[in-house]
C-alpha positions as CSV (number, residue, x, y, z in Angstrom):
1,X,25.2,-11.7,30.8
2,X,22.9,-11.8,27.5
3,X,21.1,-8.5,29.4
4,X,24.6,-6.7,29.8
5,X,25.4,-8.0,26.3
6,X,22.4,-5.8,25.0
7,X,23.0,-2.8,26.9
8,X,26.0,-2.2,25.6
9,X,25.1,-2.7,22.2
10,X,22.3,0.0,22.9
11,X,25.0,2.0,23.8
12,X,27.0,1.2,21.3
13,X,24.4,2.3,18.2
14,X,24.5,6.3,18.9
15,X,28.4,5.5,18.3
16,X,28.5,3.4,15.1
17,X,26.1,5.7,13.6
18,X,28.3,8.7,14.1
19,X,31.2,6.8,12.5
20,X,29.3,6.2,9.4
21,X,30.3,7.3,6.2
22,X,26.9,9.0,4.4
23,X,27.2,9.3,0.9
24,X,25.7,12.7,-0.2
25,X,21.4,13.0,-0.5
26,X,20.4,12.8,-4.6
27,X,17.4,14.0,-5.9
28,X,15.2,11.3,-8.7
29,X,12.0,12.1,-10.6
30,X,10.5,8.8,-11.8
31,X,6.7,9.2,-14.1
32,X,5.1,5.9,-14.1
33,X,1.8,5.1,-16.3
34,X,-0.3,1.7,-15.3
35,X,-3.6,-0.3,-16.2
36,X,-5.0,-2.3,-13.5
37,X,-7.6,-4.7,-13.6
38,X,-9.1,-6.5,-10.7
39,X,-12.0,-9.4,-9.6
40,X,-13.0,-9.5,-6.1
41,X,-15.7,-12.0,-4.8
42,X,-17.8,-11.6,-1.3
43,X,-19.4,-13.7,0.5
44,X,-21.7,-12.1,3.3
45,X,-23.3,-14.5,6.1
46,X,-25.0,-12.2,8.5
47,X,-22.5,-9.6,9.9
48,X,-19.5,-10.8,8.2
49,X,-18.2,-11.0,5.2
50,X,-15.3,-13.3,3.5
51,X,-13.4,-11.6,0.3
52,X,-11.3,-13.4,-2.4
53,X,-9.6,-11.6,-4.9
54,X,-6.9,-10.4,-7.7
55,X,-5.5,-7.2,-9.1
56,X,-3.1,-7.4,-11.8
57,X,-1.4,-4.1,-12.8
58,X,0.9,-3.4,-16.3
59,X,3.2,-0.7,-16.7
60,X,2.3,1.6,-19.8
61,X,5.2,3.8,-18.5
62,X,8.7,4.6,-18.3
63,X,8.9,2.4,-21.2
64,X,6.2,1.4,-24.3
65,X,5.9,-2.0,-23.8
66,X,3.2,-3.3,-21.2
67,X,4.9,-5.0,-18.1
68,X,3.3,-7.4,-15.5
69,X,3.9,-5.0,-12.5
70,X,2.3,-7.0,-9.5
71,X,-1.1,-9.3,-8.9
72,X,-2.5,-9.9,-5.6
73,X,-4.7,-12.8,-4.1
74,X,-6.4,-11.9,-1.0
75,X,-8.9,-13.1,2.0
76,X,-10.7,-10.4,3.4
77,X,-12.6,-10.6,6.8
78,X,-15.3,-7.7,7.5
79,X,-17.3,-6.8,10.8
80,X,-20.0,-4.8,10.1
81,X,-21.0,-2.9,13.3
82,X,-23.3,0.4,12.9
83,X,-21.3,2.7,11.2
84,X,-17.7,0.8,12.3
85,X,-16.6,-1.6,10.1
86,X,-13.3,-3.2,11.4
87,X,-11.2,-5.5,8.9
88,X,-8.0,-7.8,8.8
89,X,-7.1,-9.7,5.6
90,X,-3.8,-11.2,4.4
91,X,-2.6,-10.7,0.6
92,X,0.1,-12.7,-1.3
93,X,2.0,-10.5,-3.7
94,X,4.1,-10.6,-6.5
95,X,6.3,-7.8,-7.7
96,X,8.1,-8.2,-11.1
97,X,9.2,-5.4,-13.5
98,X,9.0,-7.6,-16.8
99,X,7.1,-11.2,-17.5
100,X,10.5,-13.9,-16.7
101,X,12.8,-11.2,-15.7
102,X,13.6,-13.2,-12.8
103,X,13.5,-17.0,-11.7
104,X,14.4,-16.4,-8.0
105,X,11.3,-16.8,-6.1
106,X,12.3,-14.5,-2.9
107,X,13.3,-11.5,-4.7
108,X,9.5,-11.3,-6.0
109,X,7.2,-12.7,-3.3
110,X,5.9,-10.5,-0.5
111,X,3.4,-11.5,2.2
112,X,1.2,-8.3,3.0
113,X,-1.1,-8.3,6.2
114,X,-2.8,-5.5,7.5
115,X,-6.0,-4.5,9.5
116,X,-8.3,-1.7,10.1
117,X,-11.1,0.4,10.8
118,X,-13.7,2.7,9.0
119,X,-16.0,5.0,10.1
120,X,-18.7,6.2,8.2
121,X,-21.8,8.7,8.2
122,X,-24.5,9.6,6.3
123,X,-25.0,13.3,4.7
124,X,-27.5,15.2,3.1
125,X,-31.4,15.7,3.3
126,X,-32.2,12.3,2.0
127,X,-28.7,11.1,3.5
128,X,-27.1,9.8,-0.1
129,X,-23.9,11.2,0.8
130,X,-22.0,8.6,2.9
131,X,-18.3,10.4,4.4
132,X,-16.1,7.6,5.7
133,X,-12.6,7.7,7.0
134,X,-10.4,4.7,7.2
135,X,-7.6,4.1,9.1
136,X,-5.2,0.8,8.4
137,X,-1.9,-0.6,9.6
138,X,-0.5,-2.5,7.2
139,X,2.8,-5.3,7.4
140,X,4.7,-6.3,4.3
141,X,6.9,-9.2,4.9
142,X,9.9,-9.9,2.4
143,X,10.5,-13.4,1.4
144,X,14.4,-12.2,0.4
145,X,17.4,-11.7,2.9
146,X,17.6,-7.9,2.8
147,X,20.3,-5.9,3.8
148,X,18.5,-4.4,6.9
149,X,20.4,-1.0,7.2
150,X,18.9,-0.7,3.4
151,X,15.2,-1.5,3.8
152,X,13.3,-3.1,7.1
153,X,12.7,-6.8,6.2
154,X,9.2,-6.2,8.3
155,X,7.9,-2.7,6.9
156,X,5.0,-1.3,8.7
157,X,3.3,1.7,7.4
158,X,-0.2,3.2,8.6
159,X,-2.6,4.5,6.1
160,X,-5.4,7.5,6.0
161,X,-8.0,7.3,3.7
162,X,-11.1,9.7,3.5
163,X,-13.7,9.0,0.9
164,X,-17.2,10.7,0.1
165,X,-19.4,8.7,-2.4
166,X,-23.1,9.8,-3.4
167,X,-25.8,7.0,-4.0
168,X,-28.8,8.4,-6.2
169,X,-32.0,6.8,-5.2
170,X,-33.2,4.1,-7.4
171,X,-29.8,4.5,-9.8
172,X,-27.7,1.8,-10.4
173,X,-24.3,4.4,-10.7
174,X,-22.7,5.6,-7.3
175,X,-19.8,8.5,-7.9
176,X,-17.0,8.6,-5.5
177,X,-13.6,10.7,-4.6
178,X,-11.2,10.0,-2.2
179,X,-7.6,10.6,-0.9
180,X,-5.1,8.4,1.1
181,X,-2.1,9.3,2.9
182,X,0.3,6.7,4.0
183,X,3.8,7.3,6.9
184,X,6.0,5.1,7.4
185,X,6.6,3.6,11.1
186,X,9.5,2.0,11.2
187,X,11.7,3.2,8.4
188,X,15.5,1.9,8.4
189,X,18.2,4.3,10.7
190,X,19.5,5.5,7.9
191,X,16.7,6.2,5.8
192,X,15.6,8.5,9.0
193,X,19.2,10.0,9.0
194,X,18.1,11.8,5.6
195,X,14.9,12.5,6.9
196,X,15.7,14.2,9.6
197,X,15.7,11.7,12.3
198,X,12.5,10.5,11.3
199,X,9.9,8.5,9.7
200,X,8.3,9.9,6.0
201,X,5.4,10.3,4.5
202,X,5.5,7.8,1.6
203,X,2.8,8.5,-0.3
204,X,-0.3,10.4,-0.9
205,X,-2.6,9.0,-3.3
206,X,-6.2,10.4,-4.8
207,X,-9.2,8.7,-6.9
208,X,-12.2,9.5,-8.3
209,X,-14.5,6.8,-10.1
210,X,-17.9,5.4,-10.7
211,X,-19.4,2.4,-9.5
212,X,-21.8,0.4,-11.8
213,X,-24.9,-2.1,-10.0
214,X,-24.9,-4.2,-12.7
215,X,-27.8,-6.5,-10.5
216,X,-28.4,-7.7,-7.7
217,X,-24.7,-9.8,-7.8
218,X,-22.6,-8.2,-9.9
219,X,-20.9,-4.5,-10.3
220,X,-17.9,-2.9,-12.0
221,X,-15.8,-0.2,-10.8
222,X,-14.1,2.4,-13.1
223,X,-11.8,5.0,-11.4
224,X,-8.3,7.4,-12.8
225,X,-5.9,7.5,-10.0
226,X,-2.8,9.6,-8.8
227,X,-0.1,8.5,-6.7
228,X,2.5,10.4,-5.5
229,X,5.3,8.1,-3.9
230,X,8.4,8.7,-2.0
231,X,11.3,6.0,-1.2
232,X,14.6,6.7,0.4
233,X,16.8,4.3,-1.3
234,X,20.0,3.5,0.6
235,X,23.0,1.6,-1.1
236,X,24.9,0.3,2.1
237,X,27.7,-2.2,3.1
238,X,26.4,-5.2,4.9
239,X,28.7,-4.0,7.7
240,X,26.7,-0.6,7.7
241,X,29.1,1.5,8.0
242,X,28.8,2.9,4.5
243,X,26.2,4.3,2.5
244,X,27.5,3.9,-1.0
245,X,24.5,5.7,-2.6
246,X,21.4,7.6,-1.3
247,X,18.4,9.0,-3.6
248,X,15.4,10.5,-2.8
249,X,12.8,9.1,-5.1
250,X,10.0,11.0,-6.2
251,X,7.4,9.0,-8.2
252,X,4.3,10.7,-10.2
253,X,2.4,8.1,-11.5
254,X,-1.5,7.8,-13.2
255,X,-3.7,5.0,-13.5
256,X,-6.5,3.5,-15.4
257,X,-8.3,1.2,-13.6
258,X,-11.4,-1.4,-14.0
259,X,-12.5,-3.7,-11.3
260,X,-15.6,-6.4,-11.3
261,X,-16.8,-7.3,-8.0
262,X,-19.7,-10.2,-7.6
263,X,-21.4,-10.3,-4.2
264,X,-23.3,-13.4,-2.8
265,X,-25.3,-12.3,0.6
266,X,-27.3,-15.4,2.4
């Protein structure tokens, strides 16, 4: 009975959806300013190599004042084979628009766990150019109750990121540029509906930055960013049968970032 029970619900989606009420599409510009700052520490015991770290980011932009914006703590897991390096880590973040705006823990938790591969080759004469292409699935898990015609409470996106970086010999500075694209993969039936029936592109992203050996150990990373976002925010019933509001959110934001990283190899 629970099978026919299914089946007919199946059926029975095509139908609601038709009898929904869409509000009209609206177009929204957002221009976002931030200053990251990050620490990352690695451990590296033959092959592998364990990762703990933190980013915290601060709004310069829309408004004056600097805002916490989100921090992360993070285990990383690397497999170094040849030029395939395959990777799965798990990140705890925290998303607030202003210090103490909020005192409920779910509405600003979010677990984040995702996994991936990179391949790489060397370039050039003296091979100092290294190309590398990596491709992630990534899984962010709200702590909240959220209305699920709205946003998925299990968000899985897939991200593209090609980078070329050039090592000098015997110079402690390595230059580097990439871009990233990320798609969504299981956007919300209604965010589709305004999309054409399908998932988006949510964001392409670009960097270019300098990395600094400071020894043997130690290093910092200086980079300007660009991201280009996109979110389809839906304002439905809980019934789903109406979508109150509907904007299509187009985000230009820069950043200034600085990140130390200390490496311990055995």
């Amino acid at each position: 009975m629970k099978k026919i029970g299914y089946l007919i619900a199946a059926m029975l989606l095509p139908l609601h959806l038709l009898a929904t009420d869409y509000a009209q599409l609206q177009d929204s510009t957002l221009t976002a300013v931030q200053i990251r700052t990050a620490a990352d520490f690695n451990f590296k015991l033959n092959r592998v190599t364990l990762s703990v770290g933190e980013e915290l980011r601060f709004n310069l932009m829309p408004t004056a004042e600097v805002r916490l914006s989100n921090t992360y703590f993070e285990t990383d897991v690397n497999i170094i084979r040849g030029y395939l390096h395959a990777h799965a880590a798990y990140a705890l973040r925290v998303r607030t628009n202003k210090i103490g705006s909020t005192t409920d823990v779910n509405k600003i938790l979010r677990h984040r766990v995702y996994f991936g591969l990179t391949e790489q080759v060397k370039l050039g004469m003296h091979q100092r150019f290294t190309l590398s292409l990596r491709e992630r699935a990534v899984l962010n898990i709200r702590t909240d109750e959220p209305n699920t015609y709205e946003k998925p409470a299990y968000a899985w996106d897939m991200r593209y990121r090609l980078q070329l970086q050039y090592k000098a010999a015997s110079q402690p500075l390595t230059p580097y540029l990439w871009t990233e694209l990320i798609h969504t993969c299981n956007a919300t039936d209604y965010q589709k509906y305004y999309n054409n029936g399908r998932n988006y592109i949510s964001a392409v992203k670009a960097a270019v930055g300098l990395k600094w050996k400071l020894d043997a150990n130690n290093s910092l990373n200086f980079y300007l960013r660009y991201d280009w976002n996109r979110d389809i925010d839906i304002d439905a019933n809980k019934e789903g049968s109406t979508v109150k509001t509907a904007f299509d959110i187009r985000q230009h934001s820069a950043t200034i970032g600085v990140a130390y990283k200390f490496n311990w190899k055995k």
